[in-house]
Each structure stands twice: as C-alpha cells, then as structure tokens.
C-alpha positions in Angstrom: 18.1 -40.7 -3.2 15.3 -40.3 -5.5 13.0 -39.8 -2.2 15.9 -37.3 -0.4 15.9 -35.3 -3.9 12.2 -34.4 -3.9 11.8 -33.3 -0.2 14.6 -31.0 -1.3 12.9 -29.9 -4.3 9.7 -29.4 -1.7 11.2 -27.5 1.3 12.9 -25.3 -1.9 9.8 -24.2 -3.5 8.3 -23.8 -0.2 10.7 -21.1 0.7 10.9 -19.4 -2.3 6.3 -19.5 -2.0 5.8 -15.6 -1.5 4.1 -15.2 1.5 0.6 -13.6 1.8 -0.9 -11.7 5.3 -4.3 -11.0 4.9 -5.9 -8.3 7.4 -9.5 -7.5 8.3 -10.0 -3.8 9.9 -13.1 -2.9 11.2 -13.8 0.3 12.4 -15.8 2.0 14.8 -18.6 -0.8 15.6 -19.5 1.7 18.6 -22.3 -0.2 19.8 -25.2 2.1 21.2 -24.5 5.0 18.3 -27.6 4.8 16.7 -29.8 3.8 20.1 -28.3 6.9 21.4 -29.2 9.1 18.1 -33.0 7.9 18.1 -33.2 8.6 21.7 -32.5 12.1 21.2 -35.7 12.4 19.2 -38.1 9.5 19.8 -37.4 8.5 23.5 -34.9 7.9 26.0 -35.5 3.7 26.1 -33.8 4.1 23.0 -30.3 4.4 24.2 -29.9 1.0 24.9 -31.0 -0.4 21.7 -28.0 -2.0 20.1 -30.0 -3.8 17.6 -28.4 -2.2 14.4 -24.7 -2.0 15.5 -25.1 -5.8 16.3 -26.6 -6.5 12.7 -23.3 -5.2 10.9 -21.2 -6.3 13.2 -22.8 -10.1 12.6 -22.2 -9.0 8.4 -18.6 -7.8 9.1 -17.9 -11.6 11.4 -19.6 -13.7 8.3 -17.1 -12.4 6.0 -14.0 -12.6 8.1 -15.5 -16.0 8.7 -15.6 -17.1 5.2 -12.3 -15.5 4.2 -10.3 -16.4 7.3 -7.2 -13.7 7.2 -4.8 -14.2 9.6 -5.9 -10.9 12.2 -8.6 -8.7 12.5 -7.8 -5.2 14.0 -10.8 -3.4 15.5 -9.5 0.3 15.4 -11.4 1.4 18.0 -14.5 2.8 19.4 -16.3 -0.9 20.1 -19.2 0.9 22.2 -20.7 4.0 22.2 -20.4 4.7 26.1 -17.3 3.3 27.6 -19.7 3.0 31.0 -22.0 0.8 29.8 -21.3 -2.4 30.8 -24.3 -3.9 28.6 -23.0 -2.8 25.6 -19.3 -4.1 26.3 -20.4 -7.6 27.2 -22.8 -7.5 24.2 -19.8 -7.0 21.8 -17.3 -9.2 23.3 -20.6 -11.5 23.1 -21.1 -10.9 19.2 -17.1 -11.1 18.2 -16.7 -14.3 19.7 -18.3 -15.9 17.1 -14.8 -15.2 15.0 -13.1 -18.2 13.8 -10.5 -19.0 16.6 -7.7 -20.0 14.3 -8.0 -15.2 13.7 -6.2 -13.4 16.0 -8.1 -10.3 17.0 -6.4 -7.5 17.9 -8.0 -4.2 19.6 -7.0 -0.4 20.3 -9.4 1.9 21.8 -11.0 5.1 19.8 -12.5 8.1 21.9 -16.0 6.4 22.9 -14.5 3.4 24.3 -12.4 5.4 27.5 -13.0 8.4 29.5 -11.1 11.8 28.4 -10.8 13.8 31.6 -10.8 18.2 31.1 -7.3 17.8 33.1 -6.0 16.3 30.0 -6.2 12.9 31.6 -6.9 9.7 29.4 -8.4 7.4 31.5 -8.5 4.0 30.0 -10.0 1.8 33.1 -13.0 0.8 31.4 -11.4 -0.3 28.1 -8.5 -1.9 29.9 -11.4 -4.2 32.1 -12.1 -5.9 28.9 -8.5 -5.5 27.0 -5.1 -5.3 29.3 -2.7 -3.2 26.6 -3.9 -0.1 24.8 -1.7 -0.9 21.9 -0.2 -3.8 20.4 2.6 -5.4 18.3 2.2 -8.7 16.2 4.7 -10.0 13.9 3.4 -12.7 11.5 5.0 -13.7 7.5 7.1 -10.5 7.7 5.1 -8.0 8.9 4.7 -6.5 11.6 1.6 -4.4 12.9 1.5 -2.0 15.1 -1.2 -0.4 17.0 -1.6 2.7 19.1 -3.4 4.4 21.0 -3.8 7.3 19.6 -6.0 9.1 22.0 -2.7 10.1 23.9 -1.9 12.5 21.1 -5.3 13.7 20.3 -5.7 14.6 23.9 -2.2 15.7 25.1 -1.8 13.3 27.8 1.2 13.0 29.8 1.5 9.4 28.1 2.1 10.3 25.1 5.8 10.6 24.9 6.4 6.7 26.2 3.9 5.5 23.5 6.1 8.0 20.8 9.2 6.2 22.5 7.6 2.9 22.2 6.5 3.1 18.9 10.2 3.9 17.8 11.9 1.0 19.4 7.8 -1.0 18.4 9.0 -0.6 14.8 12.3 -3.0 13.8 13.1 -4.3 10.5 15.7 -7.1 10.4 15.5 -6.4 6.6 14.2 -4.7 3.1 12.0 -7.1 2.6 9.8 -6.6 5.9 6.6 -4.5 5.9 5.1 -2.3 8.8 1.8 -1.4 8.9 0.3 1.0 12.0 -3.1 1.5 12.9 -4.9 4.4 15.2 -8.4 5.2 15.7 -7.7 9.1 14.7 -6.6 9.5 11.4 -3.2 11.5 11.4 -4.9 13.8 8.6 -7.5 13.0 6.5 -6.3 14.2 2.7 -3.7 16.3 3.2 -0.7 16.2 6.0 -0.9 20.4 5.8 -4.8 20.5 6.2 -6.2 22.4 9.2 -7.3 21.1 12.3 -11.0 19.4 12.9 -12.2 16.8 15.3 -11.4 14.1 13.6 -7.6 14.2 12.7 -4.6 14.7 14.9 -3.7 18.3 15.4 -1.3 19.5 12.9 1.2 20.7 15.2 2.2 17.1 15.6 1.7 15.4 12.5 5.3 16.5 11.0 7.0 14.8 14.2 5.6 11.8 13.9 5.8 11.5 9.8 9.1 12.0 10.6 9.8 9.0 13.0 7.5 6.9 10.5 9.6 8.0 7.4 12.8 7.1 9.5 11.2 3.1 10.7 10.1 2.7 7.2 6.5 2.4 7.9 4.7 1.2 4.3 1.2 1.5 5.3 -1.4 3.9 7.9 -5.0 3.0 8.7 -7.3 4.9 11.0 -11.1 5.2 11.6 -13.1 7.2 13.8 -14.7 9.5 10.6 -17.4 7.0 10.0 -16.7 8.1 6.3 -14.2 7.3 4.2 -11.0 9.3 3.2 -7.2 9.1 2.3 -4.3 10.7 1.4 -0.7 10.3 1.3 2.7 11.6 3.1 6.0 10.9 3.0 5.4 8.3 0.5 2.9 6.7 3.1 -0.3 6.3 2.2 -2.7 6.8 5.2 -6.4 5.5 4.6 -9.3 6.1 6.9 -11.8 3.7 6.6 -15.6 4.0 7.5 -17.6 2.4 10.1 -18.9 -1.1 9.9 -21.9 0.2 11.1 -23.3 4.2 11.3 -22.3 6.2 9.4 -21.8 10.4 9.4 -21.5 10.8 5.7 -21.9 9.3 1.9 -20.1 5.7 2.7 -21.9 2.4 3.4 -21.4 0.4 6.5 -18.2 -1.6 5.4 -14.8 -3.4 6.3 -11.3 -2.9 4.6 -9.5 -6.0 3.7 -5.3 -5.7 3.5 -3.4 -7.9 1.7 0.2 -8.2 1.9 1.9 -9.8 -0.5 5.6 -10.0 -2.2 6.4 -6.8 0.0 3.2 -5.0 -1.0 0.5 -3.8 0.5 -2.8 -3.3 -1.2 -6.5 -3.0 0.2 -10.1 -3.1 -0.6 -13.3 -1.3 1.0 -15.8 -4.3 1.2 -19.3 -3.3 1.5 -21.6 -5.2 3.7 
C-alpha cells in the first residue's frame, strides 16, 4: 500500500509540474549577404564567400546546443540567393550539427524563393530543400504556427488558402493553451497604424488579419527580415521582430531570441552572440 501510495503521490505532482516550452528563433542567417555586399565594392569572387554568415550561424548552433529547447524556428531567409545551390547545401551543412533530440522548424523569407512581377510566388527552390512553406507543431500546450508570409507581402493568389488555413491552423481545446505565430515579414514594426515600408506587411491588410488573430486567441507574434530589432503591440498581442543572427542593417548585434513558455506565459530574451 505504502508502495501504491507514493506512485500516486508521484504521477500527482507530476501533473500538477507546470510545464515549460522553450524556443530558439533565428532569423535571417541569409547566407551569401555579406559576400554579396563586398562584391559590390571589392570584387565579384566575393559573392560566394559565406564565411561570416557561417561563423554566426556556428555561435547561434552552440547555444541552442547547450541549452537544448525543444524547437528552433528559422524565420526565414536561410540564403541570400534562393538559386544558389552552394549556399543551400552549405546551410543545411552547418544546421545539422543541432542536437537531434531539437525539432527544427523552417518558413521561407523573401531571399529564399523567387517573387515573379506577375505577382507570382514561386517557392520551387525553397520547397527542394523544405516540402511545406508553413508549419504547425503542438508540444506541452502550445501550439506554433508558421507562415508564409510572402503570400501577403506579395499578393499572391495563395494567400487566401493560407488565411483560411491559418484560421482552422489555430484551435484551442482550452484557456490554458498558448499560440504563438511566426512570419518572416513583421506585420508592422511599432505601430499597427504606421505607414507602409519594405519591411512590414502593407497596412491595408494588417486590420484583417489582427482581427482573425484577436478572434483564435493568438498570445504571441515573431517576425524577422529587418536585420534590426523592433516591437510593438496590437490587440493586446505583442509582435517582436528580432534581428539577424548574422548581418545586420542597423544598431543591433548579430543575435538569437530565446521564448519561454511557461504557466501560460510567454516571455523572451534577445541573446547576443
């Protein structure tokens, strides 16, 4: 009895354990960047020098190594030229070295497809190296979603089955559950009313889909593609755009953001690498 008692005791205090999710998002590794930046000025043999990209990347992989969450999302733009082949294989090459108990989860950003003048998102090249152009996974209680978020920068014809996936996507079975979405544009970068740019999705849009988030109960929105830092909130949503792990077009360091969910809450920290 004694013996019967203390597995009870055991499975109880398991249960009642909160539950923690730890994420790793790394933005915009966009192998080739900086290759193709120098070749502008000091030669084209340049380009294909993916020696810096590859060094932060290696930074970003010893962390997640050492603190083992349980997914890393890569928010897009892995490669700088969604042709190059060289530059694909090398970072499938580099993230392989992730611990394989991490699932790794991918969605492309601009850089890593082709974006046709007919409004035309053609994702061939990404999908060689990744079948799905968004994802789902469901782990502790929370569920993350990914998009591809292209679609909507660009108009393409696409983008109304990804809207109408991402509402049936996001399901909560109860209160307690916590849904966090990740894009390579940022929806806006400080303010859901601020004008349009290149980097954010156009404003004529974002009230739509704040809506459909407000109504799914979405807690959390991370983006990249500014290679900078920046964040704001709508709805009650915070949305958080965070810098590349590599180069950088502003005042931020090369970095990754950690997420931790935890009793129903989500919280986050820029780690510099």
């Amino acid at each position: 009895m004694k013996k019967l008692a203390f597995f009870i005791l055991l499975a109880v205090m398991t249960a009642c354990t909160p539950q923690k999710l730890v994420i790793v998002q790394v933005a915009d590794a966009q192998l080739g960047f900086m290759g193709g930046e120098r070749a502008k000025t000091e030669g084209p043999e340049l380009a294909d020098d993916l020696t810096y990209e590859v060094e932060y990347l290696k930074k970003a992989i010893e962390v997640i190594n050492d603190i083992k969450p349980d997914a890393v999302v890569f928010t897009g733009d892995q490669v700088h030229r969604a042709k190059k082949d060289a530059q694909w294989d090398t970072f499938i090459e580099t993230i392989s070295a992730i611990d394989k108990s991490v699932t790794c989860l991918h969605i492309p950003g601009n850089h890593d497809l082709i974006i046709k003048k007919n409004k035309i998102v053609d994702s061939s090249d990404y999908k060689k190296r990744f079948p799905e152009d968004r994802f789902i996974y469901k782990n502790k209680g929370v569920t993350l979603v990914g998009i591809n978020s292209n679609l909507i920068k660009y108009d393409d014809s696409l983008e109304t089955a990804q809207k109408d996936w991402i509402s049936k996507a996001i399901t909560k079975e109860n209160e307690d559950e916590v849904t966090i979405l990740f894009s390579h544009h940022p929806f806006f970068l400080n303010d859901i009313a601020e004008e349009d740019g290149y980097f954010q999705i156009q404003q004529a849009k974002r009230q739509a889909y704040f809506d459909l988030f407000t109504e799914k109960k979405v807690d959390a929105l991370y983006a990249g593609h500014l290679h900078n830092s920046a964040e704001g909130v709508a709805a009650g949503i915070p949305v958080k755009t965070t810098t590349s792990v590599a180069y950088q077009i502003g005042d931020s360091k090369p970095s990754i953001r950690i997420i931790t969910v935890e009793d129903g809450k989500v919280s986050d920290e820029l780690r510099t690498l």
